[in-house]
VEXDREN-2710 file (C-alpha; in Angstrom, 1 decimal):
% VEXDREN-2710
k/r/px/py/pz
1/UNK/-25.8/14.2/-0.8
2/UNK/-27.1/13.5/-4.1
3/UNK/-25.6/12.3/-6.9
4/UNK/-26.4/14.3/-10.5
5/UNK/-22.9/14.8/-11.3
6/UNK/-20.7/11.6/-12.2
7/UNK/-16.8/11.0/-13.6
8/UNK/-16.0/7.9/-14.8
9/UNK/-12.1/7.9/-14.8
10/UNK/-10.3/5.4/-17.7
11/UNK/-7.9/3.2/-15.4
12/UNK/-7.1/1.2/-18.4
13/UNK/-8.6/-1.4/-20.6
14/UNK/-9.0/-4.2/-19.0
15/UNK/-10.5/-2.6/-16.2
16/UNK/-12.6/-0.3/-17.8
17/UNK/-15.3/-2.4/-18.8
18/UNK/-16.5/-3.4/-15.1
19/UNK/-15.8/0.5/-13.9
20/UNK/-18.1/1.7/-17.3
21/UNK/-20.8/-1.0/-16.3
22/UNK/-21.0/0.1/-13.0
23/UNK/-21.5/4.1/-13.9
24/UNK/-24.0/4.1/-15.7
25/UNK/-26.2/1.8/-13.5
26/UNK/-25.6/4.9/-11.2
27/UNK/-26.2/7.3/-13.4
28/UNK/-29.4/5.8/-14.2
29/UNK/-30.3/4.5/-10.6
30/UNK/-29.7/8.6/-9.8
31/UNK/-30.9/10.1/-13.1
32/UNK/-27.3/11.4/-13.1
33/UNK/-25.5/13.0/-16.0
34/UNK/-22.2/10.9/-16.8
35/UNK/-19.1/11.9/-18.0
36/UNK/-15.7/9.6/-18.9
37/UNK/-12.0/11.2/-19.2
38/UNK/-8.9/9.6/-20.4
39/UNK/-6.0/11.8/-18.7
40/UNK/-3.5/13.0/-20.6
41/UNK/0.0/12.6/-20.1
42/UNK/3.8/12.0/-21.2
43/UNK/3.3/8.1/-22.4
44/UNK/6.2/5.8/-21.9
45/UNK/7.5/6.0/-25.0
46/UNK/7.7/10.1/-25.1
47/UNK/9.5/10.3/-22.2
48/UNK/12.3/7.1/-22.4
49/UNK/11.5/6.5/-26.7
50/UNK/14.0/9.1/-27.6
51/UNK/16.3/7.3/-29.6
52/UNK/13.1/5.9/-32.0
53/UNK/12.8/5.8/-35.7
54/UNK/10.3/8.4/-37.1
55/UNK/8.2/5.5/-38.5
56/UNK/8.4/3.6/-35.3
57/UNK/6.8/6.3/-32.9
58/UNK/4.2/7.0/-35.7
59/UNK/3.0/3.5/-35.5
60/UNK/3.0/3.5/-31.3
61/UNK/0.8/6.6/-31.7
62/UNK/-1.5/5.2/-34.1
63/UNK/-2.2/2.3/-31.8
64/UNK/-2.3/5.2/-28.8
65/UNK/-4.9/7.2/-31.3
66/UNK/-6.9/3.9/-32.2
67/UNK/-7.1/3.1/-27.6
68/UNK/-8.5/6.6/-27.1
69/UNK/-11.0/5.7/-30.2
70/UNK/-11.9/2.2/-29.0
71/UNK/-12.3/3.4/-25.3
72/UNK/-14.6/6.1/-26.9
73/UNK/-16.8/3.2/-28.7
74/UNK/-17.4/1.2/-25.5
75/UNK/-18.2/4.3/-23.1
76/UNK/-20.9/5.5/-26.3
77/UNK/-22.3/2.0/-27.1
78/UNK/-22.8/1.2/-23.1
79/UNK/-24.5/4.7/-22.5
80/UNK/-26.6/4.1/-25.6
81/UNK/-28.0/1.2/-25.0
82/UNK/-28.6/2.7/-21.4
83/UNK/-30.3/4.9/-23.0
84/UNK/-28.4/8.2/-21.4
85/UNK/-27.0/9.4/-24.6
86/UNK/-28.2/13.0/-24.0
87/UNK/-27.0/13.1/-20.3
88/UNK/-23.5/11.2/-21.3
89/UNK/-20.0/12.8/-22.7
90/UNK/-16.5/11.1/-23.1
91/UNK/-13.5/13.9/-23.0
92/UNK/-10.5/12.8/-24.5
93/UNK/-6.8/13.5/-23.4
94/UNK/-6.8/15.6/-26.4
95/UNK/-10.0/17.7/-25.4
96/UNK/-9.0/18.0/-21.4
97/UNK/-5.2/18.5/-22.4
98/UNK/-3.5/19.3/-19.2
99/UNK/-5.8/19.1/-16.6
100/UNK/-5.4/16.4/-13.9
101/UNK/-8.5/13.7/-13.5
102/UNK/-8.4/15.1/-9.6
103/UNK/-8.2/18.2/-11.0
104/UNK/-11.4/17.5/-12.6
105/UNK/-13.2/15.7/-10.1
106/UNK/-13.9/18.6/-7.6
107/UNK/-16.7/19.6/-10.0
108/UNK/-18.8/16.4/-9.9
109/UNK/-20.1/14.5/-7.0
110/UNK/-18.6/11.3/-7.2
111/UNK/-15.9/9.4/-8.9
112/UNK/-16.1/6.0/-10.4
113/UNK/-12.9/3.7/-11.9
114/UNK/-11.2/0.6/-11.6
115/UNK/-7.8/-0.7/-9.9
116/UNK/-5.0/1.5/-11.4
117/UNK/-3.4/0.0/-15.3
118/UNK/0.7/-0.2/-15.1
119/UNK/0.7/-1.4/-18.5
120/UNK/3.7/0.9/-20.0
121/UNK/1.7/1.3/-23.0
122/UNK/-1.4/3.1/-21.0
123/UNK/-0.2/4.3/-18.0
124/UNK/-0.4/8.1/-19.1
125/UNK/-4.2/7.6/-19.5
126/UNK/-5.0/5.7/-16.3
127/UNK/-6.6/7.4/-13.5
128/UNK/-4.9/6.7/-9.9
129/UNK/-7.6/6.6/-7.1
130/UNK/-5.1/7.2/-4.6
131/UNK/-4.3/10.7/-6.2
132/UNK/-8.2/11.7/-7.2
133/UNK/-9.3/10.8/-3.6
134/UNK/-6.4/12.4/-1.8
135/UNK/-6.3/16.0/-4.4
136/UNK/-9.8/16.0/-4.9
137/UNK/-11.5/16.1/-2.2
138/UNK/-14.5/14.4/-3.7
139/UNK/-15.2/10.4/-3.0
140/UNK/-14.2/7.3/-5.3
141/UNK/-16.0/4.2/-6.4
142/UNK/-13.1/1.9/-7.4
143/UNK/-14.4/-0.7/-8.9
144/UNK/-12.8/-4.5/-8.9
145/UNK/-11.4/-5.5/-12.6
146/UNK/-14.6/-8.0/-13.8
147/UNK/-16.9/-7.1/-11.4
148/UNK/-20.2/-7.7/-12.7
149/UNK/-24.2/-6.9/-11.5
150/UNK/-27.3/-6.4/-13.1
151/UNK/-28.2/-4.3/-9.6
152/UNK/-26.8/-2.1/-7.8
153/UNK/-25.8/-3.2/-4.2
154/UNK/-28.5/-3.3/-1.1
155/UNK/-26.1/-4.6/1.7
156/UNK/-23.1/-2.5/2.6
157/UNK/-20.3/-2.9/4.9
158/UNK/-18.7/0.2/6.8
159/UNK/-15.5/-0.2/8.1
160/UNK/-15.6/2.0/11.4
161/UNK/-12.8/2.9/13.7
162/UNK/-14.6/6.5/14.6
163/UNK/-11.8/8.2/13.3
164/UNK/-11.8/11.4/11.1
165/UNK/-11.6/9.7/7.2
166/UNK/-14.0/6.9/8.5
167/UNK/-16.7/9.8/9.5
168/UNK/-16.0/11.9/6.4
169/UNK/-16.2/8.6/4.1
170/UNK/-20.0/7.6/5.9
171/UNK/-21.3/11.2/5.5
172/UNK/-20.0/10.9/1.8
173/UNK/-21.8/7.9/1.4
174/UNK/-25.3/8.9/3.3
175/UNK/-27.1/9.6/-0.3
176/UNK/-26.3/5.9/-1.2
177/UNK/-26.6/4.3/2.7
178/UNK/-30.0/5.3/2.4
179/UNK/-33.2/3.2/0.9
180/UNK/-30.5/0.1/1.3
181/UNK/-31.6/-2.8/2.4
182/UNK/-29.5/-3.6/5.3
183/UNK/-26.0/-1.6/6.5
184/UNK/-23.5/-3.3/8.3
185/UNK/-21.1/-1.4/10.2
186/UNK/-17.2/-3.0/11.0
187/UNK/-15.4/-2.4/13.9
188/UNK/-11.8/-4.4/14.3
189/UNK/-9.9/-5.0/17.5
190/UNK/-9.2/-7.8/20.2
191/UNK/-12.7/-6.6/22.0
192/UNK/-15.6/-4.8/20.6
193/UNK/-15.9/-1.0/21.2
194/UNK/-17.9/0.4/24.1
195/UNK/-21.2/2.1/22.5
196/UNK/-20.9/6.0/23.2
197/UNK/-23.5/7.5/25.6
198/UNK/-26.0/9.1/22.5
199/UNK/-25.9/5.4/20.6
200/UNK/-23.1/6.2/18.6
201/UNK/-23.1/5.6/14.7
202/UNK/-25.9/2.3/14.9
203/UNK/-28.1/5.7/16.1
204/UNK/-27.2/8.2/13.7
205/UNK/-27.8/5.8/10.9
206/UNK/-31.1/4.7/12.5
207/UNK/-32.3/8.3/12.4
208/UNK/-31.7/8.6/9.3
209/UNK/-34.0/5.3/8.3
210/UNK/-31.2/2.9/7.3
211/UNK/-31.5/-0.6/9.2
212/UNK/-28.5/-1.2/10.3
213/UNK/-26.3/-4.0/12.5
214/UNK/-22.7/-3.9/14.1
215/UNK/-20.6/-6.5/13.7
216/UNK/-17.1/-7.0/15.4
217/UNK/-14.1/-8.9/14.5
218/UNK/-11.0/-9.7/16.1
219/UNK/-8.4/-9.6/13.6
220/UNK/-7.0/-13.4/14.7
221/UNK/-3.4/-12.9/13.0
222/UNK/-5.1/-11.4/10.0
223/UNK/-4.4/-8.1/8.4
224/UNK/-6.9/-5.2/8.8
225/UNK/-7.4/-5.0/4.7
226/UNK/-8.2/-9.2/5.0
227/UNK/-10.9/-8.6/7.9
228/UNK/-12.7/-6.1/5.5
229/UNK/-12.7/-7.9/2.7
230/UNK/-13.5/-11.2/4.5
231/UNK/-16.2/-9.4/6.4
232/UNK/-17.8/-8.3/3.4
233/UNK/-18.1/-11.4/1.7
234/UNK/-19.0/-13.4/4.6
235/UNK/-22.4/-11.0/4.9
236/UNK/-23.1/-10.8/1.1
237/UNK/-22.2/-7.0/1.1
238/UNK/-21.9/-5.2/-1.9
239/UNK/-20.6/-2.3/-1.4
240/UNK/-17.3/-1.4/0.8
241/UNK/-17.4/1.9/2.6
242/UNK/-14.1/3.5/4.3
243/UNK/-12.2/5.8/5.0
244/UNK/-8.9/6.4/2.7
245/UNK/-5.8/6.7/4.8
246/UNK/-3.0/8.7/3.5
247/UNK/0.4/7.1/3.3
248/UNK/3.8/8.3/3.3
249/UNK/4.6/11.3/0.7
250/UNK/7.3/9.5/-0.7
251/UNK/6.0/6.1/-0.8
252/UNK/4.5/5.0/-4.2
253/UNK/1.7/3.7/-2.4
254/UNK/-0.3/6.9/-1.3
255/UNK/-2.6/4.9/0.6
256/UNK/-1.8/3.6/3.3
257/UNK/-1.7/-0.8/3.0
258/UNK/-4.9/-1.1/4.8
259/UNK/-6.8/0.9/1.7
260/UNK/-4.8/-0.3/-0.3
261/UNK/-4.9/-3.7/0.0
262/UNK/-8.9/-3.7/0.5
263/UNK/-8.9/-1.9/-3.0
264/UNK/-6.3/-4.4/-4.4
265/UNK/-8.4/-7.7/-2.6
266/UNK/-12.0/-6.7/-2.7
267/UNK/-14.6/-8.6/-4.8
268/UNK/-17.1/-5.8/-5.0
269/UNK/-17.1/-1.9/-5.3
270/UNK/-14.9/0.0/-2.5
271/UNK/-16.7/3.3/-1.4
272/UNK/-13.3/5.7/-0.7
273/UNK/-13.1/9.1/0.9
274/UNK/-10.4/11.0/2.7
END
């Protein structure tokens, strides 16, 4: 698959930084057209402020007005100096009104964000990966909060179990497994898998170009989400590739804890589809 068609979804300030850095190398590794969205919600303060002076919520919603403008400065002054200003566009809450961020990502090729804000000043315009990957349909970048590269990554770790998300999460990924320098591909259990009769994934992957090695771990006490993440910076990998496992419906936590701890943990960029 190739990737023209980007959304960078705001997941609050102190995340967005790393998340904005990390789009637009994309978008200018793929000569991809960008665009950033800040949802747009019920804040904090409109659904529990009630009993608030007139003065008081016109003060919060300057500071909400001057976030949306500030947040608008850094996504135009990165792209600028990226030089993408004519393939670039920030929508604010104002300009999407109602319409979801997953809503909004089944009509662009990827998704790119950061960890999820709960700041109860910003959490109306944060972006939850757990609801964009699992409404979407489409795949999601999240990007750790001060993650920084000047390239984009050439090693990347697949956690494989051969299940359905982990197969749908490598296919989304094929457009950026391949022209990398080396893929790595996870498997987890107390003994290593036995390699199906046609080679498996290590063949797929090889017919496709991308040099690639299997590596097995027993988890040794260790959760599933710590073998990733230690896997991946034990081989210098930087990029995470998996599947994104639903969790209960009633369960804050959409993911299920290995995703979400691997999203929560990782040091680099986790690669998410479900």
């Amino acid at each position: 698959m190739s990737l023209k068609n980007l959304l960078l979804a705001y997941s609050g300030e102190a995340a967005f930084a790393s998340s904005l850095a990390h789009a637009v190398r994309l978008a200018r590794h793929h000569d991809a057209w960008l665009t950033a969205v800040m949802r747009n919600g019920p804040s904090y303060i409109e659904r529990f402020g009630g009993g608030l002076t007139a003065q008081l919520r016109a003060q919060l919603q300057n500071i909400e007005e001057e976030d949306v403008r500030s947040a608008m400065a850094q996504f135009n002054a990165a792209v600028s100096e990226a030089g993408l200003e004519k393939r670039a566009e920030f929508l604010s809450p104002q300009k999407i009104g109602a319409t979801l961020p997953s809503e909004m990502a089944r009509h662009y090729d990827l998704v790119i964000t950061g960890f999820q804000s709960d700041l109860p000043g910003e959490e109306h315009h944060v972006a939850s990966p757990d609801l964009i990957a699992l409404r979407s349909g489409r795949p999601v970048v999240v990007v750790p909060k001060d993650y920084s590269s000047t390239e984009l990554a050439d090693h990347v770790l697949v956690a494989w179990d051969g299940k359905r998300s982990a197969a749908r999460a490598l296919g989304d990924a094929m457009g950026i497994l391949e022209g990398k320098r080396q893929v790595t591909i996870l498997t987890i259990g107390k003994t290593p898998p036995n390699m199906p009769a046609d080679g498996g994934i290590l063949q797929h992957l090889g017919r496709h170009g991308i040099a690639t090695q299997h590596l097995h771990k027993a988890p040794e006490g260790r959760s599933v989400g710590s073998v990733i993440k230690d896997a991946a910076d034990e081989q210098g990998a930087k990029l995470i590739v998996m599947g994104a496992y639903e969790h209960s419906k009633f369960s804050q936590d959409l993911f299920g804890g290995v995703t979400h701890e691997v999203v929560r943990t990782a040091r680099v960029p986790v690669f998410l589809s479900h």
